[in-house]
C-alpha positions, 0 to 999 in steps of 0.5 A, spaced: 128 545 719 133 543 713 140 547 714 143 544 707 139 546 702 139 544 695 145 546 691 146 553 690 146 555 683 154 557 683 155 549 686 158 553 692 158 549 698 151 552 703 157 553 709 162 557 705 162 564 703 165 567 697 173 567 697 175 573 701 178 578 697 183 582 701 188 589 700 191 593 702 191 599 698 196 604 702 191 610 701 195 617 702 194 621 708 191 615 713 194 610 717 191 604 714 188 602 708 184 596 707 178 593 702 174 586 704 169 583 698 166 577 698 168 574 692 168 578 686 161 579 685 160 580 692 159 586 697 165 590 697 168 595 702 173 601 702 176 602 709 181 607 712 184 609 720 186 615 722 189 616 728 190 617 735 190 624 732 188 630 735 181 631 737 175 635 738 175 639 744 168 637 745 169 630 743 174 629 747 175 624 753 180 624 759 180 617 761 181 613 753 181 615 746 175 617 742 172 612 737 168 615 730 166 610 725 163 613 718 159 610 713 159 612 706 155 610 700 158 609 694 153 615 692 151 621 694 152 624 703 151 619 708 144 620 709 140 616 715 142 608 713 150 610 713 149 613 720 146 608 722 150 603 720 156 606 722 153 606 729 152 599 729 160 598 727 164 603 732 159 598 737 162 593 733 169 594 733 169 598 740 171 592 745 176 589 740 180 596 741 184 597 747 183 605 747 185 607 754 192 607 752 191 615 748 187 619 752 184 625 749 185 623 742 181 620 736 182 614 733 177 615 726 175 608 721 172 611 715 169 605 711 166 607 703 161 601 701 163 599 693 161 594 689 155 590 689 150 590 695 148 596 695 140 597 695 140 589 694 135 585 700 138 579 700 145 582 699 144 587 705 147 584 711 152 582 708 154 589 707 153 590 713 159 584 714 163 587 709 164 593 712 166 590 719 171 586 715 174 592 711 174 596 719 178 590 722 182 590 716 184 598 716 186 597 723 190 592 723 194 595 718 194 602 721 197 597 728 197 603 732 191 602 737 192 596 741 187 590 739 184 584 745 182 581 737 179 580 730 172 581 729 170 578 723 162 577 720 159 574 715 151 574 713 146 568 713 139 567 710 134 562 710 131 561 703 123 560 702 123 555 697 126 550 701 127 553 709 135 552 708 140 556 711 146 558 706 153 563 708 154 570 704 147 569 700 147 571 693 142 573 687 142 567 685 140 563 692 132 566 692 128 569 696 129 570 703 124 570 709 130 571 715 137 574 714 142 577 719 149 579 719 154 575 725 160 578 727 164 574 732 171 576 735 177 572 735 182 571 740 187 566 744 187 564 751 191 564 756 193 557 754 193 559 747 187 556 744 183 559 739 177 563 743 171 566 738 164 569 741 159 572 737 158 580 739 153 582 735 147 580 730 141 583 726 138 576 725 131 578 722 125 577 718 125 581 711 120 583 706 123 579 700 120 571 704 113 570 702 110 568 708 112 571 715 118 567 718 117 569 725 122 568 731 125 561 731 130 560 737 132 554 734 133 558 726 137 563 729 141 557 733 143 553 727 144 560 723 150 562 729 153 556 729 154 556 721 156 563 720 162 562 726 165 557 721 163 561 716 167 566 720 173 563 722 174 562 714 174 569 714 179 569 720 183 566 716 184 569 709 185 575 714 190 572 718 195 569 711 194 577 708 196 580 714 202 576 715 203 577 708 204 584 708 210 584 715 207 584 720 207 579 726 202 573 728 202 576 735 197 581 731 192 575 730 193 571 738 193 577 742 192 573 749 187 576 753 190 577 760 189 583 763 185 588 760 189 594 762 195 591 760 194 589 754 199 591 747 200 587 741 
C-alpha cells in the first residue's frame, strides 16, 4: 500500500490540507460566531453558539445543560442528511464540553454549510470536517461553556489511480475508493504535554472507486496516523486565531484533572 501518492495537481504536500481559513464574524443575537474553510476552494462553514439559554420544559435536564446541534444546507430546510449530520457533530463535540455546571439550560450550536463541498463525493467528509472546526470554533468564541479541549477534523481519501492516501482531498485529486472524516481532541496533561485522541471517524468505501475497497485495518491505520497530523495543523491555525482575538491560552491547554471540576 503506498500512502504517498504522486504529486497532486496543486503540488500541495499529501499530508497537508488546505491553509485553514478562520473568522470570526460577530453574528448578531448569538454568543459566538465563527467560519472554518479549508483554503479558499475548499469545504467552508458558518457557525454559531447560543447559550446557556433558557430551555424546553421538555428538553430540559436537571443534572447538566442540554446540548443541540443544527445543521443547515446552504439551500433549502435541513432535510434527513442535515439532521444526521448535525446528530453525528453534537456527539462530536458532546465530551469536549463540561455541561454539568448549567443544569436545566441549553446550549445550541447552529452550523450552515457554505461554499464548496456541498453534494461533491470526494469533498463530502471533508464537509463533515469543517462543520466540526466552524462548531469548536463558535464555542471557543462564545467562552461560556467550559471545554476539557479542542476537537479539530480533518478528511482523508485513498485514490484509485495509485492507492495513496492525501489529507482534505479535492476535485483535483481523482476518484476515491475510501474516504472518512477524523476528528481528534486536543488537551494538556497534568504535566502539561500536548494529549490528542481521535474521537470519532467514518472511514468508508465510496461509489466514486472503481473496484471495491473492502475494509483494510492497515489503510484505516495509516489514514488515522496522517490525519492527526493533519489535525494538529488545524489545531494550530485555531490556536493563533483565538489568541488572536483576546482570549487566554488557557482556552486551548485546559488540563484534564478532574472532570467535575474543571473551568477554563
Amino acid at each position: 500500500m503506498s500512502t504517498e501518492p504522486n504529486k497532486r495537481p496543486n503540488a500541495r504536500p499529501a499530508s497537508f490540507p488546505r491553509t485553514p481559513q478562520i473568522s470570526y464574524p460577530g453574528l448578531a443575537r448569538v454568543d459566538g460566531s465563527a467560519r472554518f474553510s479549508f483554503g479558499s476552494t475548499g469545504p467552508c462553514a458558518l457557525g454559531s453558539v447560543s447559550g446557556p439559554i433558557e430551555v424546553r420544559l421538555a428538553a430540559e435536564n436537571a443534572s447538566h445543560a442540554t446540548l443541540e446541534v443544527l445543521v443547515r444546507p446552504l439551500a433549502n430546510i435541513p432535510a434527513t442528511e442535515a439532521k444526521a449530520l448535525a446528530a453525528t457533530v453534537r456527539g462530536v463535540l458532546a465530551p469536549s464540553l463540561v455541561l454539568v455546571n448549567n443544569p436545566r439550560t441549553l446550549v445550541q450550536v447552529v452550523v450552515q454549510v457554505l461554499g464548496s463541498g456541498s453534494g461533491k463525493e470526494e469533498e463530502r467528509a471533508g464537509v463533515m470536517a469543517a462543520v466540526v472546526n466552524a462548531g469548536t470554533l463558535a464555542l471557543l468564541n462564545a467562552g461560556s461553556v467550559p471545554m476539557r479541549g479542542v476537537v479539530c477534523a480533518v478528511a482523508v481519501g485513498r485514490r484509485v489511480a495509485d492507492a495513496g492516501l492525501v489529507v482534505d482531498p479535492e476535485e483535483g485529486d481523482g476518484a476515491l475508493d475510501t474516504e472518512g472524516c477524523f476528528a481528534f481532541m486536543f488537551t494538556r496533561d497534568g504535566a502539561g504535554e500536548m494529549q490528542k485522541k481521535c474521537v470519532w471517524t467514518n472511514w468508508r468505501a465510496v461509489s466514486e472507486g472503481k473496484a471495491s475497497a473492502g475494509f483494510d485495518e492497515g489503510v484505516l491505520g495509516a489514514a488515522r496516523n496522517m490525519a492527526g497530523h493533519a489535525a494538529r495543523e488545524v489545531y494550530e491555525a485555531v490556536y493563533r486565531s483565538v489568541d488572536g482575538i483576546g482570549k487566554t491560552q488557557d482556552v486551548l491547554v485546559l488540563k484534564v484533572e478532574d472532570d467535575d471540576k474543571m473551568d477554563i
